[in-house]
C-alpha positions in Angstrom: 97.2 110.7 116.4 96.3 109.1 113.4 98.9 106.0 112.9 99.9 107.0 109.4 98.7 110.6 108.6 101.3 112.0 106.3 103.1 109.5 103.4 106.5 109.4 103.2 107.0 109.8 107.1 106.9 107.6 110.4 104.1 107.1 111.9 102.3 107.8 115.0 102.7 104.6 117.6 101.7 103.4 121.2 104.2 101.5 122.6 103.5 99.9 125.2 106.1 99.0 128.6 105.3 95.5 130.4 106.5 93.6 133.6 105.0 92.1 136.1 105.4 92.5 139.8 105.0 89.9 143.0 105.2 92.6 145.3 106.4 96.3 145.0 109.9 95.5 145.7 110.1 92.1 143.6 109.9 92.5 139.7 109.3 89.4 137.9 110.9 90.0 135.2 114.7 90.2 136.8 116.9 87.5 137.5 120.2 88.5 138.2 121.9 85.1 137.7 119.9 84.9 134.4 121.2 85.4 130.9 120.5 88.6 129.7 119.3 89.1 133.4 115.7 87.9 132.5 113.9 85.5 134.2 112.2 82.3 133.0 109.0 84.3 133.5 109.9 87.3 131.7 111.3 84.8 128.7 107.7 83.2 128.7 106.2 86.3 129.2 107.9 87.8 126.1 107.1 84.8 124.2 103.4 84.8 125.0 103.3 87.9 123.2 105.4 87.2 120.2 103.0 83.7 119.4 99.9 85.9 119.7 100.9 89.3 118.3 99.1 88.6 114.8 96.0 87.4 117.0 95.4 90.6 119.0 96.8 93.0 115.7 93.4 94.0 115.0 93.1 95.0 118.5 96.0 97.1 118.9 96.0 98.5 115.6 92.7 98.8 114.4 92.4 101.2 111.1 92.6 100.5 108.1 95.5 103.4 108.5 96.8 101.3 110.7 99.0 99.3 108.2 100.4 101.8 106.2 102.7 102.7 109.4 103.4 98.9 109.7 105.7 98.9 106.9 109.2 98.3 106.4 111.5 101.7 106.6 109.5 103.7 108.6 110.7 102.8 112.4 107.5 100.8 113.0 107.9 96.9 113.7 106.9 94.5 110.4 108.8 91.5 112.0 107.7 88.9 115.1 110.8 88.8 117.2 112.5 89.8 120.2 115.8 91.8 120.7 117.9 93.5 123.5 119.0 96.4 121.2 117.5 96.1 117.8 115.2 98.2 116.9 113.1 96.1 113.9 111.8 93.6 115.9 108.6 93.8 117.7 109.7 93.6 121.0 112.7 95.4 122.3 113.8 94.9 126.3 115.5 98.3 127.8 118.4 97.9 129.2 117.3 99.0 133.0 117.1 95.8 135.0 116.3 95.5 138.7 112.8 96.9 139.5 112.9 98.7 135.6 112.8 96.1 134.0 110.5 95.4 131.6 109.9 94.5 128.0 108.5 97.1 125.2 105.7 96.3 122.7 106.6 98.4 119.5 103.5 97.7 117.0 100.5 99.3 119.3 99.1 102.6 117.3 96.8 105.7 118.9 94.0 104.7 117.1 93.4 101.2 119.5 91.2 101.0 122.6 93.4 101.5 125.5 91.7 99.1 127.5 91.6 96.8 124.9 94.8 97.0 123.5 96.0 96.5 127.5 93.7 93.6 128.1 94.8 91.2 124.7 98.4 91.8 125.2 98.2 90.8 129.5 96.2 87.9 127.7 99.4 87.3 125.3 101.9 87.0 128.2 100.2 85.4 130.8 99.1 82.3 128.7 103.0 82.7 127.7 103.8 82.2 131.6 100.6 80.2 132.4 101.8 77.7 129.5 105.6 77.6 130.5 106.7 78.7 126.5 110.3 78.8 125.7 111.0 81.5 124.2 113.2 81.9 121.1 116.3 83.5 120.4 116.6 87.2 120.4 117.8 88.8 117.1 120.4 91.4 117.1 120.9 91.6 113.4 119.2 93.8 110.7 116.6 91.5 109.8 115.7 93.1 106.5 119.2 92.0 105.2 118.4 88.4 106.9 117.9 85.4 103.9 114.9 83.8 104.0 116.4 80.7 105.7 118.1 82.8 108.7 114.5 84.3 108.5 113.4 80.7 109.2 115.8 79.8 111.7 115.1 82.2 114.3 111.5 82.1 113.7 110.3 85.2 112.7 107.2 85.7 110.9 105.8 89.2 109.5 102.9 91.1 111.2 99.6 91.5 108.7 99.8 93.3 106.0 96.3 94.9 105.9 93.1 95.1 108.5 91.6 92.1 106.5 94.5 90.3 107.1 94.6 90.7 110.8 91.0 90.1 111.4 91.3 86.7 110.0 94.6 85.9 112.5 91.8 87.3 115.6 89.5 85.2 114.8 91.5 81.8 114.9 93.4 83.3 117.8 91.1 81.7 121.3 93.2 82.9 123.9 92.9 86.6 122.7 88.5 86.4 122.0 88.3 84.7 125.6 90.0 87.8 126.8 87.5 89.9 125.3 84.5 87.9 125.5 82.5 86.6 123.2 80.1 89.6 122.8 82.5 91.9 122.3 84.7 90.0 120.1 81.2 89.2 117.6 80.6 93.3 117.2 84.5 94.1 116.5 84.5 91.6 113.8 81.5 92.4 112.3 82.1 96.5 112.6 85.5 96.4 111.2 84.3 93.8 108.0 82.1 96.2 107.6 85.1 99.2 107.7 87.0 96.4 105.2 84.0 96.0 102.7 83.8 99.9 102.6 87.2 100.8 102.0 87.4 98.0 99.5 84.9 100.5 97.7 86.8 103.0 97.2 89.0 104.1 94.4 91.6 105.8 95.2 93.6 108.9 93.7 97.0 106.4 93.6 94.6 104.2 91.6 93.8 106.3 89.1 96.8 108.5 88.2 99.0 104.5 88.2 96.3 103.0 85.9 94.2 105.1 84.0 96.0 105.8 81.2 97.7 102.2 81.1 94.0 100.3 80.6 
């Protein structure tokens, strides 16, 4: 269950399936008279996640591996946004409603604590609920085809590129280190710099046959 154990083919992922529940018989999420029979808390809810998804990326995906499945045409989500049936974004909503429905987190990988990868996305949605967020349009077109100022317009950014990269949005992200404490938060960082400064070490076969013989 390595996230990206062969090149040149999809990767191994975790996604994850949210909602939240008042009772057994009352889901949250569904609204009947709603558009796209969501409710205002499932909207918030979604949204929650989409404003933090580069704060807790280190958390659910947290290899160095982990970014070479997080890359355009391999399935796996690059983009921040939410859709009903496209399957780019990072968040897709099934179409069950009633008591099924629910929202689905694509970017999660095997390789992440489950009960840490649980905890920062809960963390992600509830301050999205707690803090009322509206939530942006969903996007229901090819976004790799999408101009940079459609791009723009509905308010998609791109995931990290790289473990170095996602540590850095963690660590500005105070909603997703209160989840996890400060302890906890102070050894991840300083373990995975660590797995950062080691890699960086590393020269790699790619490296070699691209460059040798150039310089």
């Amino acid at each position: 269950f390595m996230p990206k154990p062969i090149q040149g083919q999809n990767g191994s992922g975790m996604h994850t399936h949210q909602s939240l529940f008042r009772n057994p018989k009352e889901n949250a999420f569904f609204d009947p008279k709603a558009e796209h029979q969501l409710s205002r808390v499932a909207l918030s809810y979604i949204e929650g996640l989409l404003q933090h998804a580069r704060g807790f990326c280190a958390i659910t995906n947290p290899l160095i591996n982990s970014y070479k499945r997080l890359v355009q045409g391999y399935e796996a989500p690059v983009n921040v946004a939410w859709s009903m049936r496209n399957r780019s974004p990072l968040v897709r909503i099934p179409d069950r409603r009633g008591l099924s429905t629910r929202c689905e987190l694509r970017m999660p990988d095997p390789s992440a604590n489950p009960y840490l990868a649980l905890t920062v996305q809960l963390a992600a949605g509830l301050d999205g609920v707690e803090q009322k967020l509206e939530c942006r349009e969903p996007v229901n077109r090819n976004i790799f085809r999408m101009s940079f100022r459609d791009r723009r317009k509905y308010r998609i950014d791109e995931l990290p590129r790289d473990l170095h990269e996602a540590l850095e949005y963690f660590e500005k992200d105070r909603v997703i280190k209160d989840a996890l404490g400060e302890h906890l938060t102070e050894r991840f960082l300083e373990a995975k710099r660590e797995e950062v400064a080691q890699y960086n070490l590393q020269v790699s076969r790619w490296e070699i046959d691209r460059y040798l013989g150039q310089y």
